[in-house]
N, C-alpha and C positions, 0 to 999 in steps of 0.2 A: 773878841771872844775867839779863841781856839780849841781845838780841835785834834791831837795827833793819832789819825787814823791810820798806819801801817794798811796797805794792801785790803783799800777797801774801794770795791765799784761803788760808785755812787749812785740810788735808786733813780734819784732824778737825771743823772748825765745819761741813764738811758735810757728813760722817760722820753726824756728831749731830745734823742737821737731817733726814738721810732715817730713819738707823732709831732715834732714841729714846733712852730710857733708861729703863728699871724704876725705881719709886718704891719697890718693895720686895723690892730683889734687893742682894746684898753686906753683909760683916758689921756688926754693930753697932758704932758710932763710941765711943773710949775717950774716957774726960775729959780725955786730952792731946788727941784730935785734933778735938776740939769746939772747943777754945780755940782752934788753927792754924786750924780753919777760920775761927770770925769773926772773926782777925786776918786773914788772907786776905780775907774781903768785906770787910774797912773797908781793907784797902790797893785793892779793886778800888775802890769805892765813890771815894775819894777819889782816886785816878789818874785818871777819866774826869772827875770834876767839876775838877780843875789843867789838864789836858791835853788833854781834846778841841780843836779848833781853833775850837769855838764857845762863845766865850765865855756864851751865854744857852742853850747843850745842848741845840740844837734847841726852846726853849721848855719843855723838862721841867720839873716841880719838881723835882728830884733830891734835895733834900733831906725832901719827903715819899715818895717812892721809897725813898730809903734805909731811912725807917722801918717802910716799910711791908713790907720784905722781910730788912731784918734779925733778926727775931725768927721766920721760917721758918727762915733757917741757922743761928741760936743753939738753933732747938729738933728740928731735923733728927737721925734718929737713924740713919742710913746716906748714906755717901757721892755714892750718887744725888741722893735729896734737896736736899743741899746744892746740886748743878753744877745743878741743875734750878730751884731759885731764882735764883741767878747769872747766868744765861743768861736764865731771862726776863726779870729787872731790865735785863739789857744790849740785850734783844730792842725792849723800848721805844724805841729811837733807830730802830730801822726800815732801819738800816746793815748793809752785809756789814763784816767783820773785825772783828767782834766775837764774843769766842770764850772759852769755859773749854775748856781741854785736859786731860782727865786722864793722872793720871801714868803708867796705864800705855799710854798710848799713845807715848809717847817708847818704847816696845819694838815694838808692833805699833799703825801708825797707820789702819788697815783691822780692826784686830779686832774683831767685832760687839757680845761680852758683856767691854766695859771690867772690869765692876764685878766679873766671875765671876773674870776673870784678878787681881784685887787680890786676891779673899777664896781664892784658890788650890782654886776649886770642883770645877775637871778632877780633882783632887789630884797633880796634876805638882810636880813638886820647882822650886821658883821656881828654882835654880843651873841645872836643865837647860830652863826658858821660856827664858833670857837666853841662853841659847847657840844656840835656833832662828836661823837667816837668816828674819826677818820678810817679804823682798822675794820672794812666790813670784808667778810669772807664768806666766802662759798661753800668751801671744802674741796675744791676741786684744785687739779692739777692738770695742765695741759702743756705737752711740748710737739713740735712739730715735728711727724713721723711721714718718711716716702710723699713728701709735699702738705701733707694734709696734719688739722690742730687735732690733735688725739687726746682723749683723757688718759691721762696715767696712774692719777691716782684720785681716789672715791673716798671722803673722811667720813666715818660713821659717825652720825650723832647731828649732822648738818643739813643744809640746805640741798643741797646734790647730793644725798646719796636718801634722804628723805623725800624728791621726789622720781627717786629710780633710775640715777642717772648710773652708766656702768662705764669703768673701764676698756678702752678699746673704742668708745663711741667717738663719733668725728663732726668736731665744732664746727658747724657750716655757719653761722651767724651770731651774732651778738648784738641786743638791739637795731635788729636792721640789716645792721653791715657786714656784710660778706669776708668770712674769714682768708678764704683763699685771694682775695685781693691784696691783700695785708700781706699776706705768704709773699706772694709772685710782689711786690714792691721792698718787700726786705732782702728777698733770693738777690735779686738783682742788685739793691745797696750794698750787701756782705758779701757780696759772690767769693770772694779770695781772703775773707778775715775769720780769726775765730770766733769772733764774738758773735758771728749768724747764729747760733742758738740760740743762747742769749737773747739775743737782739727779739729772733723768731718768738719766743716764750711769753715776754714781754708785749709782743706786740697785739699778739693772739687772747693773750689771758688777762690783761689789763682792766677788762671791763669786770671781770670776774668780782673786782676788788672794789670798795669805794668808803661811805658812807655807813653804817651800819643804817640798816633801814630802808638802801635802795632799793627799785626794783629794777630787776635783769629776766630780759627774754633773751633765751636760747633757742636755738635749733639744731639738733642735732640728727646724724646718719647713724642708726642703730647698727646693732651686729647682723640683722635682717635684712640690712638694707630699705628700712622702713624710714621717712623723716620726722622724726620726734618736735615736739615743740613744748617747752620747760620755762617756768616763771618760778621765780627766784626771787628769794630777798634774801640782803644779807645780812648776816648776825655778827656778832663780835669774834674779831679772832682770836682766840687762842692763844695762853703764851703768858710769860714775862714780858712787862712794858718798863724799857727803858731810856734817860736820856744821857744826849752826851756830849758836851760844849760847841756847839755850832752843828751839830745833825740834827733833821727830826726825829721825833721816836722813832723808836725800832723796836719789834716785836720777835722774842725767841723762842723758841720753842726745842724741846730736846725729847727724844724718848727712848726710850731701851727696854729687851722683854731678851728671854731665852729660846731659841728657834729648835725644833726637832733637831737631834744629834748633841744636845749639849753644847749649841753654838749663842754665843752674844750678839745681842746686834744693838746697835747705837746707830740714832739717827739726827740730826739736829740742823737748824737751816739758819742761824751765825753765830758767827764768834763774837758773841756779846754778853754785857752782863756778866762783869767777872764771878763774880760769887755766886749765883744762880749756873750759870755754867757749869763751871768749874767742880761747886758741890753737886749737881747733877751729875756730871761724868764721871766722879771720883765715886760716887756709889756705884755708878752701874758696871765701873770699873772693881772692886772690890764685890761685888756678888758675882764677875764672870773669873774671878781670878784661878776656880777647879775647871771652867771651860775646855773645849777640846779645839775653839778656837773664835774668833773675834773678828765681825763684820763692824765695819765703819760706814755708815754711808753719810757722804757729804754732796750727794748729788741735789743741784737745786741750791747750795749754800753759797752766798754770795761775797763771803768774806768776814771779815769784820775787825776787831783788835790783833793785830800780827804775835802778840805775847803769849795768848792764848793756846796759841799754836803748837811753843815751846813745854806749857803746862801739860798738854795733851801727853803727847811726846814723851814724858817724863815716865809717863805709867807703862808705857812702852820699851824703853829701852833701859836694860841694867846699868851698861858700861858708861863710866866717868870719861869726862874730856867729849862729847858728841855732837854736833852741831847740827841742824838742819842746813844750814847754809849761811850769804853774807849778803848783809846791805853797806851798798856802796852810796856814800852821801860826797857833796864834792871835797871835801875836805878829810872823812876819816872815815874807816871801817869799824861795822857793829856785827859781829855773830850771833847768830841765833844760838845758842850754845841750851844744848840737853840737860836741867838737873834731873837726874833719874829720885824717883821714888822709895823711899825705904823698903817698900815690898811693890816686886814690879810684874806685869804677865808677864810671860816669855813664850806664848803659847803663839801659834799660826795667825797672823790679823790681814785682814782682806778691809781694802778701801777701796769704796765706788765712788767713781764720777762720773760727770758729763759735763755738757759742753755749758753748764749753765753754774758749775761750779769755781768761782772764782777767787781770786786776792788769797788771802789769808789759807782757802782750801788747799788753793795751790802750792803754795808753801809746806803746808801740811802733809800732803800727798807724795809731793815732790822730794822733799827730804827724806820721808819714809821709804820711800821708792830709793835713794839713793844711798842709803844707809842700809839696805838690804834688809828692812825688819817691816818690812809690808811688799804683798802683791794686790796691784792694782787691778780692777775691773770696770769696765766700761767704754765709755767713748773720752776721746781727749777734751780738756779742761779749757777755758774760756781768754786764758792767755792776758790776762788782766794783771798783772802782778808789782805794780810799781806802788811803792810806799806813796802815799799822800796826808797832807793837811789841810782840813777845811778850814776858813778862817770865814767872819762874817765883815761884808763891805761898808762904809760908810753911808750906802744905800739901804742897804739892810740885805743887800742878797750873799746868800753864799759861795763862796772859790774855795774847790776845792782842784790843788796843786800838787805837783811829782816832785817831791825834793829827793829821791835817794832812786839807785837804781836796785835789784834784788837778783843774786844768783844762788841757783841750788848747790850743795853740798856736793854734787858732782860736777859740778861746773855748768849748769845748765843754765841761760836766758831762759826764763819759762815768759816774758812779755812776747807778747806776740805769737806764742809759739805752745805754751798750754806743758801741761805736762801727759803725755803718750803712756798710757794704762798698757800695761804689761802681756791683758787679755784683753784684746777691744773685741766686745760686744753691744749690740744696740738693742732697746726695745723694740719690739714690732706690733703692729696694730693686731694680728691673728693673736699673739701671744696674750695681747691683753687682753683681750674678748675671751679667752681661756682662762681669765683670772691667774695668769703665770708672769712673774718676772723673769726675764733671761737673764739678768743681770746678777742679781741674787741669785738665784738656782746653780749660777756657774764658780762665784765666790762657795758658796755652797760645798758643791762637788770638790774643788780643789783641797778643801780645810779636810775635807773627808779622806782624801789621800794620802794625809799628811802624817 
């Protein structure tokens, strides 16, 4: 089963990057599933040495690598083990989209103990785990501000904002556990990457997520300086639920409304779900088309179908021949190449990001930015941007692999390096306890001058 996901972070590669994995938790591995596994490492092994786009694999030996790590998964006696070698042999290259997924995350791609949900430790009857709604939601949003997990955004109609939780407030706990621990262990892992938001966001608001049904103690720092303490359950998220050959579901969600001044604004959190997207945005595109100007916000958008990108694109820019930019695969080049729309805006469009905006956003942003038919706002982008394919292993877990490299239309590497907003602005915790976005306000101002 495949997969070809262009410029997409994988939820779980950074699942697995904040909280770990046990080297000795989950059942002992039978003599069938030793074998599936190092026929799995020799199909991972040898798909990265065919298919990366560089031909010399970044300089590795890969094939002293190979040796050197296929005799941990040939003598690995639990499933940890084995994703735990895998991952670090893929870790070598130093790239995002690289990723084992295990299999029980195609059910719950947020659940903490993978390894507890295989060896059925809860003792729940596996018939009644596949029948949970995995997508439980909060309504809340939190990213990490001036060290501390800040709410940034309160969804009306939910669990957080039904029982008073505001904007600006500061996530001191989650069942227990001390958010700032989580902080101060991430700082120090990301210190010099960009995916530290990312990473930070993830690691902070995870619990937010689960189960439809769970229940979630908070604690929170009010705008008082008071400590709050909030119980929660959580309800179904929101959205288009879709799937897509070797991912778990994925939930989209998109919205758009008209802002004081005759401005658009478009929000949506991936590039998924062609037809649901696509017909989504092409409305809210066609009702802002007398606008006086066009907000995009892709902040929090983690990527998803790289083509989507170019559809966007399209209602954007008139001129024939345009390209966002190129992917470089080892053997030939693919342009993103612009079809413009029969009837296109031409009006002022403001695109926000941050640092939690990744793959396919980036592209988005990037070319727009580089094409001169968008000014960017925010903070810089998540630096994720290399094409991948998920495929599923003879194990049953998933790899997802870098086969192509990706540069912006101005010649920009965005891997590693994000793409730099034109106006960098950050939220602030006083601003939100004001109920203000700086972020917005400043996109705002600009289309106003225009």
């Amino acid at each position: 089963m495949r997969s070809f996901i262009p410029f997409r972070l994988s939820l779980a590669t950074i699942l697995l990057l904040v909280a770990g994995c046990s080297t000795h938790r989950g059942p002992l591995l039978t003599a069938e599933q030793k074998e599936l596994n190092i026929e799995s490492f020799q199909v991972v092994w040898e798909t990265v040495r065919d298919k990366h786009y560089d031909p010399e694999l970044n300089g590795l030996d890969w094939d002293a690598i190979g040796e050197e790590y296929r005799p941990r998964v040939a003598g690995a006696k639990r499933m940890s083990e084995v994703r735990t070698a895998m991952r670090e042999m893929l870790a070598r290259f130093g790239q995002t989209h690289f990723g084992i997924i295990p299999v029980s995350a195609y059910e719950s791609i947020d659940g903490e103990d993978d390894e507890d949900a295989e060896a059925g430790a809860d003792g729940d009857d596996p018939s009644d785990s596949e029948k949970k709604d995995k997508h439980g939601y909060a309504g809340l949003d939190v990213r990490v501000l001036d060290g501390g997990a800040i709410v940034t955004a309160v969804e009306e109609g939910y669990p957080g904002a039904e029982q008073g939780i505001k904007t600006g407030w500061e996530l001191l706990a989650v069942n227990g556990r001390e958010t700032a621990r989580v902080v101060e262990k991430v700082l120090k892992a990301y210190d010099d990457s960009t995916l530290q938001d990312l990473i930070l966001a993830r690691a902070t608001s995870r619990k937010l997520h689960g189960d439809v049904g769970d229940e979630v103690e908070l604690r929170f720092l009010d705008g008082a300086g008071n400590t709050v303490e909030k119980d929660l359950v959580l309800v179904s998220e929101p959205g288009e639920r879709t799937y897509l050959m070797g991912l778990p579901e994925q939930v989209v969600r998109i919205q758009y409304n008209m802002l004081d001044g005759n401005i658009g604004y478009i929000a949506f959190n991936g590039f998924w779900d062609p037809d649901y997207l696509m017909g989504e945005f092409g409305k809210a595109m066609n009702s802002f088309m007398e606008a006086d100007g066009v907000i995009i916000d892709i902040r929090g958008n983690g990527g998803g179908i790289g083509a989507l990108s170019m559809g966007m694109a399209g209602w954007l820019i008139g001129e024939k021949k345009m390209q966002l930019g190129t992917m470089y695969l080892r053997n030939q080049e693919l342009n993103f190449a612009v079809f413009p729309r029969a009837v296109t805006y031409d009006g002022p469009v403001a695109v926000l990001t941050d640092g939690l905006s990744a793959s396919t956003s980036e592209i988005f942003a990037g070319g727009l930015q580089d094409l001169g038919r968008a000014k960017i706002f925010g903070t810089p982008t998540a630096g994720a941007a290399l094409p991948s394919i998920i495929d599923r292993l003879p194990n049953g877990d998933g790899f997802q692999y870098v086969f192509a490299n990706y540069v912006s239309e101005g010649g920009k590497v965005l891997e590693a390096v994000g793409v730099i907003p034109d106006v960098q602005i950050e939220l602030t915790r006083e601003s939100l306890l004001a109920g203000q976005d700086l972020v917005i306000q400043a996109a705002l101002a600009w289309i106003q001058t225009k």
